[in-house]
C-alpha positions as CSV (number, residue, x, y, z in Angstrom):
1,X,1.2,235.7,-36.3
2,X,-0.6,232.3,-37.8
3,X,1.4,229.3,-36.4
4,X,2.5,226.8,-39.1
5,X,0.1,224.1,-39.6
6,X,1.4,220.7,-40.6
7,X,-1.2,218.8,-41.9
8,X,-0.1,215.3,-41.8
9,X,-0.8,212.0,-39.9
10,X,0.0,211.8,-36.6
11,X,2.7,209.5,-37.0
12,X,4.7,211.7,-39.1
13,X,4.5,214.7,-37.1
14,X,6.0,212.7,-34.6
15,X,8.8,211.8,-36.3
16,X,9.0,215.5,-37.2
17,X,9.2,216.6,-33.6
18,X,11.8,214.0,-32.8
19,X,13.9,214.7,-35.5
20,X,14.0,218.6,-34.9
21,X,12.6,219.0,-31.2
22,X,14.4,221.8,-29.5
23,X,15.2,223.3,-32.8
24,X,11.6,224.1,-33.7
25,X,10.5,225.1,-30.2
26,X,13.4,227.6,-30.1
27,X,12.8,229.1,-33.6
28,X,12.1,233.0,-33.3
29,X,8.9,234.1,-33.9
30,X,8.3,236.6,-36.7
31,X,7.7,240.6,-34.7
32,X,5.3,243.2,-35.9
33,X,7.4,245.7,-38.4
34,X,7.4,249.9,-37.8
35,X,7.7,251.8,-40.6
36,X,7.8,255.9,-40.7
37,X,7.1,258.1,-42.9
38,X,6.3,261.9,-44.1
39,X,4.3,263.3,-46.7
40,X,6.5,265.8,-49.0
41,X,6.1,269.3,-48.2
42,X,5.1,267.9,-44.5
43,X,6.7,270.6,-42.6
44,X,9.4,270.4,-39.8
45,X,8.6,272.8,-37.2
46,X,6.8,272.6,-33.8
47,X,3.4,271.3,-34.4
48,X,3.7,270.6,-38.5
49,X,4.5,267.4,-40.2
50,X,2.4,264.8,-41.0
51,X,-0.7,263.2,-39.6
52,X,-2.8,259.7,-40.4
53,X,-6.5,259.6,-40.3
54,X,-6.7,256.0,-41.4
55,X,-6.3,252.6,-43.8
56,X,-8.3,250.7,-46.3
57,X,-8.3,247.0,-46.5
58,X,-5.4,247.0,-49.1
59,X,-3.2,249.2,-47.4
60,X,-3.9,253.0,-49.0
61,X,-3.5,255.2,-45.8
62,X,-5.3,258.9,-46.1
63,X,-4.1,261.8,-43.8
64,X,-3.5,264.9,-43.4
65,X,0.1,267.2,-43.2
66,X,1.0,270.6,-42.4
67,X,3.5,272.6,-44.5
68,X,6.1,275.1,-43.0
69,X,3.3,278.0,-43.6
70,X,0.8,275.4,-41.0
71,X,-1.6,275.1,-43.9
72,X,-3.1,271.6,-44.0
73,X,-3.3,269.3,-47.3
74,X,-4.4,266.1,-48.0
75,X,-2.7,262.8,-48.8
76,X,-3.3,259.6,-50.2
77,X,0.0,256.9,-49.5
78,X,-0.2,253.8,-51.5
79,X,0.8,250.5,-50.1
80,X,4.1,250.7,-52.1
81,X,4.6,254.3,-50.1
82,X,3.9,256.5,-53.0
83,X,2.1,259.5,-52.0
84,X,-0.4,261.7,-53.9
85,X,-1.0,264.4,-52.1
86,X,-4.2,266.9,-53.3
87,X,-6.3,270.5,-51.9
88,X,-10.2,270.6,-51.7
89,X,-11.5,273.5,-54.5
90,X,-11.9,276.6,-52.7
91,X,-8.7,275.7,-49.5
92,X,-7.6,278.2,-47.9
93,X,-4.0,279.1,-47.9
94,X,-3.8,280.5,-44.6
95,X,-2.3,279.3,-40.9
96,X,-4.8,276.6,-39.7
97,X,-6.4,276.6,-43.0
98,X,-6.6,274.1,-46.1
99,X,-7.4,270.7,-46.2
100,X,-7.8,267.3,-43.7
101,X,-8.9,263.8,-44.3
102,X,-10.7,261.8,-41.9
103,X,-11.8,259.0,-43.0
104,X,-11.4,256.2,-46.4
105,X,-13.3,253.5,-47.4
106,X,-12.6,250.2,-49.0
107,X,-12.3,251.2,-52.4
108,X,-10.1,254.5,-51.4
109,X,-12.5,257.2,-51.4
110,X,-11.8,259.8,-48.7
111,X,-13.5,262.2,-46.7
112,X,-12.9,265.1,-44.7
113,X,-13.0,268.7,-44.6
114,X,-12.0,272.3,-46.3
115,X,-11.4,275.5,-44.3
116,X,-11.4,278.1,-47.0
117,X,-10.2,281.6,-46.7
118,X,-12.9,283.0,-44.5
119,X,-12.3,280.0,-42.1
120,X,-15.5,278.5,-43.0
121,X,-15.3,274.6,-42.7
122,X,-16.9,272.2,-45.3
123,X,-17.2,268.8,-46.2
124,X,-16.0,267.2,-49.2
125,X,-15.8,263.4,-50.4
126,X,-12.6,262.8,-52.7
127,X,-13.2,259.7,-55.1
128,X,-10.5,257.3,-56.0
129,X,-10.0,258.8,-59.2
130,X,-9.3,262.3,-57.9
131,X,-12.5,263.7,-58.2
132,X,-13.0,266.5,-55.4
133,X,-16.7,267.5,-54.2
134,X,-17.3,270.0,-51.6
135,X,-20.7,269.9,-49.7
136,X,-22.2,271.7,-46.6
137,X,-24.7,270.4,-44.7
138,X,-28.2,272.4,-44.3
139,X,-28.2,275.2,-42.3
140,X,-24.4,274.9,-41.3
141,X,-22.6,278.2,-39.6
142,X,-19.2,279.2,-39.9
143,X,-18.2,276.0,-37.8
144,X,-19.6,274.8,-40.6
145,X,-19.6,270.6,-42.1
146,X,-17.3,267.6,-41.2
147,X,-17.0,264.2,-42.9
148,X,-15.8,262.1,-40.6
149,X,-16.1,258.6,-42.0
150,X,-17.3,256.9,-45.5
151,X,-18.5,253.1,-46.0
152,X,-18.2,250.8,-48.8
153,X,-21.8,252.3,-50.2
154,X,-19.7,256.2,-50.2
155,X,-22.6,257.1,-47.6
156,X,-20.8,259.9,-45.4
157,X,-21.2,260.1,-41.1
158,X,-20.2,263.8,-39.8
159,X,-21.4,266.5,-37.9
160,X,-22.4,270.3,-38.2
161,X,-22.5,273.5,-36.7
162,X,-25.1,275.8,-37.2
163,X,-25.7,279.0,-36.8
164,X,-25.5,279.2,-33.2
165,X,-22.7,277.2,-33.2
166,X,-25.1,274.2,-31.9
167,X,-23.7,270.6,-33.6
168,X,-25.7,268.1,-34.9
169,X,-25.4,264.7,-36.4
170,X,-25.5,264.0,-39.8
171,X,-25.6,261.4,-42.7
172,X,-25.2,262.0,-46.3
173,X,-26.4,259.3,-48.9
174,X,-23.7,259.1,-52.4
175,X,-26.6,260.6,-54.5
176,X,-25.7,264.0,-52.1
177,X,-28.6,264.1,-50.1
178,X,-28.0,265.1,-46.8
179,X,-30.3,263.9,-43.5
180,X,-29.3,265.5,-40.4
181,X,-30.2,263.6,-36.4
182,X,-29.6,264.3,-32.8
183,X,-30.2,261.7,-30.5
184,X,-33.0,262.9,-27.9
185,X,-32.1,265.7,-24.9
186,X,-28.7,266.4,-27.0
187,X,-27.4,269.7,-27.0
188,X,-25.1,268.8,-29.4
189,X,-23.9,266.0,-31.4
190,X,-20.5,264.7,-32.4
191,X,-18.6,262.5,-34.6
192,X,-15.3,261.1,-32.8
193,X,-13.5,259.3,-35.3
194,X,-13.1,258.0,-39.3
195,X,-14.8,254.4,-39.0
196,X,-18.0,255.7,-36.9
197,X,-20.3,254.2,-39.8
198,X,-20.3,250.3,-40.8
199,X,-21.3,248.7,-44.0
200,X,-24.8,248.4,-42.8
201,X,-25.0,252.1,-41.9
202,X,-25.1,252.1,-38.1
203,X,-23.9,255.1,-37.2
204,X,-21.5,255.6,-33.4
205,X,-21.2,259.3,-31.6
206,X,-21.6,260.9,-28.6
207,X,-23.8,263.8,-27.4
208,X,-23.9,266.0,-24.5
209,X,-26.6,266.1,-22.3
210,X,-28.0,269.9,-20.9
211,X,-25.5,268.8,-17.9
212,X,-22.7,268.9,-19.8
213,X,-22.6,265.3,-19.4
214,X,-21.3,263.1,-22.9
215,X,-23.5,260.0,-23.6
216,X,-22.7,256.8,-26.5
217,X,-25.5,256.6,-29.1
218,X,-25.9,254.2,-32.3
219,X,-28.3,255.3,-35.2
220,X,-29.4,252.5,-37.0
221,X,-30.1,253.3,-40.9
222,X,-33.9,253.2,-40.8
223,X,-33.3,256.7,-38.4
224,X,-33.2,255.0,-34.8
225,X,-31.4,255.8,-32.3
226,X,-30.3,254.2,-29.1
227,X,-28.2,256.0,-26.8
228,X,-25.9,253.9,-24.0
229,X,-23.8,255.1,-21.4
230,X,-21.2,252.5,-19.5
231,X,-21.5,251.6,-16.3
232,X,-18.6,253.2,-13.9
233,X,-18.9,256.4,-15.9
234,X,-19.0,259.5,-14.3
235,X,-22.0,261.8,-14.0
236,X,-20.4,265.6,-14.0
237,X,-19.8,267.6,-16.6
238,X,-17.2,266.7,-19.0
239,X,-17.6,262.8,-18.2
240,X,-19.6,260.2,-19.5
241,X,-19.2,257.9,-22.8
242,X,-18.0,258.7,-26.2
243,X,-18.7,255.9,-28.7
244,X,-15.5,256.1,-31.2
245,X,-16.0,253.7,-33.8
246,X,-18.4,250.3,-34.8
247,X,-17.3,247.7,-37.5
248,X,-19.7,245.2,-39.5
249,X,-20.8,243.3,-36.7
250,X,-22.2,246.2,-34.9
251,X,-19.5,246.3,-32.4
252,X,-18.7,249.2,-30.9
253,X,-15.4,250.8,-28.9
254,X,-14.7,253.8,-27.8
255,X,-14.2,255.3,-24.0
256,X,-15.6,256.9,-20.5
257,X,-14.4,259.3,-18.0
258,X,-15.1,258.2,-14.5
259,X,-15.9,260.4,-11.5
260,X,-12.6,261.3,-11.0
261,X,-11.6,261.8,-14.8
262,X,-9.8,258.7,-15.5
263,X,-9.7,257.8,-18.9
264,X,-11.0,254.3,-19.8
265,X,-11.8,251.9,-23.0
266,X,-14.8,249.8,-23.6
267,X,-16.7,247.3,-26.1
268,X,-19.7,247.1,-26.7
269,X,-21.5,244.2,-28.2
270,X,-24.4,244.1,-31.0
271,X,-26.4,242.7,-28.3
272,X,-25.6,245.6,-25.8
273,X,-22.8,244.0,-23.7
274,X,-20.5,246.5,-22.4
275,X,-16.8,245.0,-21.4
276,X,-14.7,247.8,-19.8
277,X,-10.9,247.6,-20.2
278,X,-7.7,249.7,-19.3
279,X,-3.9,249.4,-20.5
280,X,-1.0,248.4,-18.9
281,X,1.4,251.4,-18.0
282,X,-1.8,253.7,-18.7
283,X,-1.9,256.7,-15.8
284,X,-4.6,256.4,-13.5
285,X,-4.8,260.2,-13.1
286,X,-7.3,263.0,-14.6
287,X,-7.2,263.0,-18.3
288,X,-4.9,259.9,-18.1
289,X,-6.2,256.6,-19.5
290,X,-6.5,254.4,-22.7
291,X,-8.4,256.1,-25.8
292,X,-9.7,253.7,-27.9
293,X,-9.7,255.2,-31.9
294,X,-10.7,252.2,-34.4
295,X,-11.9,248.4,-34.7
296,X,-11.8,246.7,-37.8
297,X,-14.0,243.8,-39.2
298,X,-11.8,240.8,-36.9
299,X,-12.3,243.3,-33.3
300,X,-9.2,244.4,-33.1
301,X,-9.1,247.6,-31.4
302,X,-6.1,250.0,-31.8
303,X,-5.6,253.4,-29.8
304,X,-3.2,255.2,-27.3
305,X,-2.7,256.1,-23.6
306,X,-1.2,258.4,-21.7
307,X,1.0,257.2,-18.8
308,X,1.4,258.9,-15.3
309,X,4.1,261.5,-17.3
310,X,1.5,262.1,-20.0
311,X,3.6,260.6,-22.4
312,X,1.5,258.9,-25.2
313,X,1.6,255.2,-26.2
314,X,-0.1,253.1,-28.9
315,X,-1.7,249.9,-28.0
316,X,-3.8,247.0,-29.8
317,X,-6.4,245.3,-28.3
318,X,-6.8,241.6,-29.7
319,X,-10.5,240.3,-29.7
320,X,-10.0,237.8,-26.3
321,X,-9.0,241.2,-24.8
322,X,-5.4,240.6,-25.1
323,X,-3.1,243.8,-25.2
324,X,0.0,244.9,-27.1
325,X,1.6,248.3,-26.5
326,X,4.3,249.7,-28.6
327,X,6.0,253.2,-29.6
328,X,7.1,254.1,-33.3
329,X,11.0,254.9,-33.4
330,X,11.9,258.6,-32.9
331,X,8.8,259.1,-30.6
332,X,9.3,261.6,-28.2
333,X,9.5,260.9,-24.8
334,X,8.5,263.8,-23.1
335,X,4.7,265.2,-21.3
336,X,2.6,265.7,-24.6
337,X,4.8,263.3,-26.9
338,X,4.9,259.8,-27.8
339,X,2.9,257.3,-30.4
340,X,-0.7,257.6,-31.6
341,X,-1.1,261.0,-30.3
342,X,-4.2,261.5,-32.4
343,X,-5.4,259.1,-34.9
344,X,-5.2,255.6,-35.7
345,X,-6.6,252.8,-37.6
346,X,-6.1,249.1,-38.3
347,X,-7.3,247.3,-41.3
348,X,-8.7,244.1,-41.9
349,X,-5.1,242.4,-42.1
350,X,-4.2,243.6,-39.0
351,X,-1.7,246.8,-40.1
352,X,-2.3,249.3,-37.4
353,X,-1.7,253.0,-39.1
354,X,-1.4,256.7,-36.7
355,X,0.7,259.8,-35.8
356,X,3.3,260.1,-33.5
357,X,5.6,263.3,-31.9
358,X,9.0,263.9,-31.9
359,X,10.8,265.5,-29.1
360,X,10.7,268.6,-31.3
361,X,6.7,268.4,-31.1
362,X,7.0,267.4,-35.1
363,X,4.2,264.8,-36.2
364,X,4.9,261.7,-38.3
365,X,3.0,258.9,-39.2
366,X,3.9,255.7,-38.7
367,X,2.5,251.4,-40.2
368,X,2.9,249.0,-38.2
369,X,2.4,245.5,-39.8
370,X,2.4,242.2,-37.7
């Protein structure tokens, strides 16, 4: 929180501090605010309820919930904490079918993706107004197209499947047209999270090499692409680097597995700087770790960890590399359960948005405002 500034001669703030000395300097400091909430028709059995994929600068949070029939539909919450929640044409209305968001952008428009009822996936961009368009990538299979993030120019990062069930990188311009990448030796390409494309269109992912081995790549908008991989991660299959997210600086967070599977967070610079970092209370086991999820325009990095009882936590990560950790109230406390659990964001103000579980394996989401 900003300190009061007294601006004022010298003189007089002297005779302020002598007048209220121990007074001001014991004066309690202002702490974040947890809210909770659930999007109606979220349902209330094990592995339903509601989910967060992310927040816009003035506070509209898009997500995801699951009704009691485990059909997904999307939501839009208002800063006031009215929802609107809507289904892509064509959803399908069966288990593990429908429609999730992923991603928002400034002026609220939302993408994602639609399962139908053959349990093709496709992508679709939702404009403020309501408007619902569907689009598929070329030469996508049944694991078919995923928006993952959309920037203040509605141009769309996600990945594809085609029909060898092979992923691929794509970018989709708001006129429709659709230009898809892989960064060289991939063997498939991935999207990790809903702010992995900045205003300038830099684009963050991961790939795996023919090893099995994941490696950190930015595509810059003119088509090149640099990949990355941080030092202390592991060489085997499964590790390496996963770049997450990248905000309007060209910074970039995300995380690494290390030879022994440890989970851990990094940032990387525009200039190609790499700073490492793990969380306090974070397990120092396989799988265990911080995972890094968003960075907004300020660096401030939000994500979770699992402790040593694979209970999940949230943390923020201040620019000077300062860290906060925190659960949401009713998060469960058991292996599996906890805060953040799967996505996260924080916006430009500093409100840090994401799911938690219950001890009845329920999702919720949860704002936390400083």
């Amino acid at each position: 929180m900003k300190a009061r500034i007294l601006r004022n001669t010298f003189i007089s703030v002297a005779v302020l501090c002598a007048l209220m000395g121990p007074l001001a300097a014991d004066k309690p400091q202002p702490q974040p605010i947890i809210i909770t909430f659930d999007a109606p028709g979220a349902g209330t059995g094990e592995f339903q309820g509601t989910e967060v994929a992310g927040i816009n600068p003035a506070g509209v949070i898009a997500g995801a919930y699951i009704d009691v029939n485990n059909v997904f539909h999307g939501y839009v919450r208002a800063k006031d904490g009215t929802f609107t929640t809507f289904d892509a044409p064509g959803a399908g209305t069966g288990p593990g079918q429908g429609t999730g968001s992923n991603g928002i952008n400034p002026a609220g428009d939302i993408t994602g993706f639609v399962t139908d009822s053959s349990n093709a996936t496709h992508g679709f961009v939702r404009a403020k107004d309501g408007t619902i368009t569907n689009f598929d990538a070329p030469g996508a299979g049944p694991s078919g197209t995923d928006g993952f993030s959309i920037n203040p120019a509605g141009v769309i990062a996600g990945d594809v499947g085609d029909s060898s069930n092979v992923f691929h990188g794509f970018v989709r311009a708001k006129d429709g047209a659709i230009t898809e990448f892989d960064p060289p030796g991939s063997i498939g390409t991935f999207m990790a999270d809903g702010g992995c494309i900045n205003p300038a269109g830099l684009i963050v992912g991961q790939y795996f090499d023919a090893n099995f081995v994941s490696h950190g790549f930015v595509r810059a908008k003119d088509g090149t692409i640099t990949t990355f991989d941080v030092p202390g991660a592991g060489t085997g299959p499964g590790q390496g680097t996963e770049a997450r997210g990248i905000n309007p600086a060209g910074t970039i967070e995300g995380l690494y597995a290390d030879p022994s599977n440890v989970i851990h967070g990094f940032v990387r610079a525009a200039n190609g700087t790499i700073t490492t970092f793990d969380v306090p209370g974070a397990g120092t086991g396989p799988g265990q770790g911080p995972e890094p999820l968003s960075i907004n325009a300020k660096g401030v990095i939000t994500g979770w960890y699992r402790d040593a009882s694979h209970v999940n936590h949230s943390f923020v990560r201040a620019k000077n590399g300062t860290i906060t950790t925190f659960d949401a109230p009713g998060a469960g406390t058991g292996p599996g359960e906890g805060t953040a659990a799967f996505t996260g964001a924080t916006n430009p103000a500093g409100a840090t948005t994401g799911s938690y579980i219950d001890s009845n394996h329920v999702f919720h989401g949860f704002l936390r405002t400083p």
